[in-house]
Each structure stands twice: as structure tokens, then as C-alpha cells.
TORDOLUM-949770 format. One record per residue (C-alpha): y, x, z. Coordinates in steps of 0.5 Angstrom, whole numbers, padded with zeros to 4 digits, always signed. Layout:
% residues N
YXZ/...
END
This chain:
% residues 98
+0000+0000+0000/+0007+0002-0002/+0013+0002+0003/+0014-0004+0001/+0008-0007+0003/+0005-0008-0004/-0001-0007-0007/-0002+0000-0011/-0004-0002-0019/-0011-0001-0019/-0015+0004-0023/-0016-0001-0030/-0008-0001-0030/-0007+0005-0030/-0013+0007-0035/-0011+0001-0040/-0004+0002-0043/-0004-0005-0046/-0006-0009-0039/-0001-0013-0035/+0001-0017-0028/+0000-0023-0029/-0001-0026-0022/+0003-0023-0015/+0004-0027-0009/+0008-0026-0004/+0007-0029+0003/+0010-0029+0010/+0006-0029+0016/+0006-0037+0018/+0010-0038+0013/+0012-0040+0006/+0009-0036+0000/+0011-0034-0007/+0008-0035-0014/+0010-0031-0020/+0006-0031-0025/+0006-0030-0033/+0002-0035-0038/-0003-0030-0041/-0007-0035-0045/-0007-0039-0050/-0012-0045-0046/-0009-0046-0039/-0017-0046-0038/-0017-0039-0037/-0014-0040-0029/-0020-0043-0028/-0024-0037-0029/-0019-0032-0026/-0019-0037-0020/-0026-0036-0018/-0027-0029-0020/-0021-0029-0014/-0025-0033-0009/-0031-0029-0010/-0027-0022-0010/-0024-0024-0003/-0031-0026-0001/-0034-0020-0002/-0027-0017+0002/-0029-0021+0008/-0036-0019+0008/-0034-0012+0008/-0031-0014+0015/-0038-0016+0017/-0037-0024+0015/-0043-0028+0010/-0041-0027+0004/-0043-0033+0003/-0041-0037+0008/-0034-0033+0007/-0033-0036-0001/-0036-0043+0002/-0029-0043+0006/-0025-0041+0000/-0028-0047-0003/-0028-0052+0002/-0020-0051+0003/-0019-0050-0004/-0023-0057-0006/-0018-0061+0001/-0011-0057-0002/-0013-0060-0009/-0015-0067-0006/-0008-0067-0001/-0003-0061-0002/+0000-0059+0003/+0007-0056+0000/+0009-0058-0006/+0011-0053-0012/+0018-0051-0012/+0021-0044-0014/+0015-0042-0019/+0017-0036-0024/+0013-0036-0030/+0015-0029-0034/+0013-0032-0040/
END
């Protein structure tokens, strides 16, 4: 992490010249977070994949502490699924880089 408390680029950043951020998310501890995000593809679908390889790289974060991956993505899911059906916050302040 830099001083700023941001993630380093990772290595295929780095290694692949015509790579780009699409997703940063900032968030304040009990508080708010922020989106800004670039509409990379063509089919708004492609979020879909990129959010559940997300979930399961979190998973396997957690089972690195010591949780059950399993048990870990389940939680992902299950709050996931209850935000989907009930947001708690509405959309506001979104930037989309497109």
C-alpha cells in the first residue's frame, strides 16, 4: 500500500501495456464508499462475471486468515442477494470514466 492507503498496481498492470483500471472503490470505516468505475465493455453482462471473480478473490483473502472459503463466498452471496433485493443506500455521486 502507498501512503495514501492505495493499492499498488498489480503485476499484469505492470507487465501488459494496454491494461486499464476499471474499478476503484474507496471506503470509510462505518461510513460511505465511492465508485468510479469505466464502462469497459460492449455488454453491461461482462460486470456480472467481473463481480463474481470478485467474491470469490475475496473468498480466497479471507481463507488466508483462516476463514472457510466456502463459508466466506456464502457470506459474500448471501448479503450480495439481500442488497440486491433491498438496497441500503441509493447511487449517488457515480463516475463513470467512459
Amino acid at each position: 500500500m502507498t501512503k495514501r492507503r492505495e493499492l499498488a498496481p498489480p503485476p499484469i498492470a505492470v507487465a501488459q501495456p494496454k491494461s486499464v483500471e476499471i474499478l476503484r472503490v474507496w471506503a470509510v470505516p462505518d461510513g460511505p464508499q465511492q465508485v468510479t468505475l469505466i464502462t469497459q465493455w460492449d455488454d453491461p453482462g461482462m460486470w456480472g462475471l467481473m463481480l463474481a471473480d470478485i467474491a470469490r478473490h475475496v473468498a480466497e483473502a479471507y481463507a488466508r486468515r483462516g476463514v472457510d472459503r466456502e463459508r466466506a463466498l456464502a457470506r459474500v452471496k448471501e448479503l450480495f442477494d439481500a442488497e440486491w433485493s433491498g438496497p441500503t443506500t441509493r447511487i449517488k455521486g457515480l463516475t463513470d470514466g467512459a
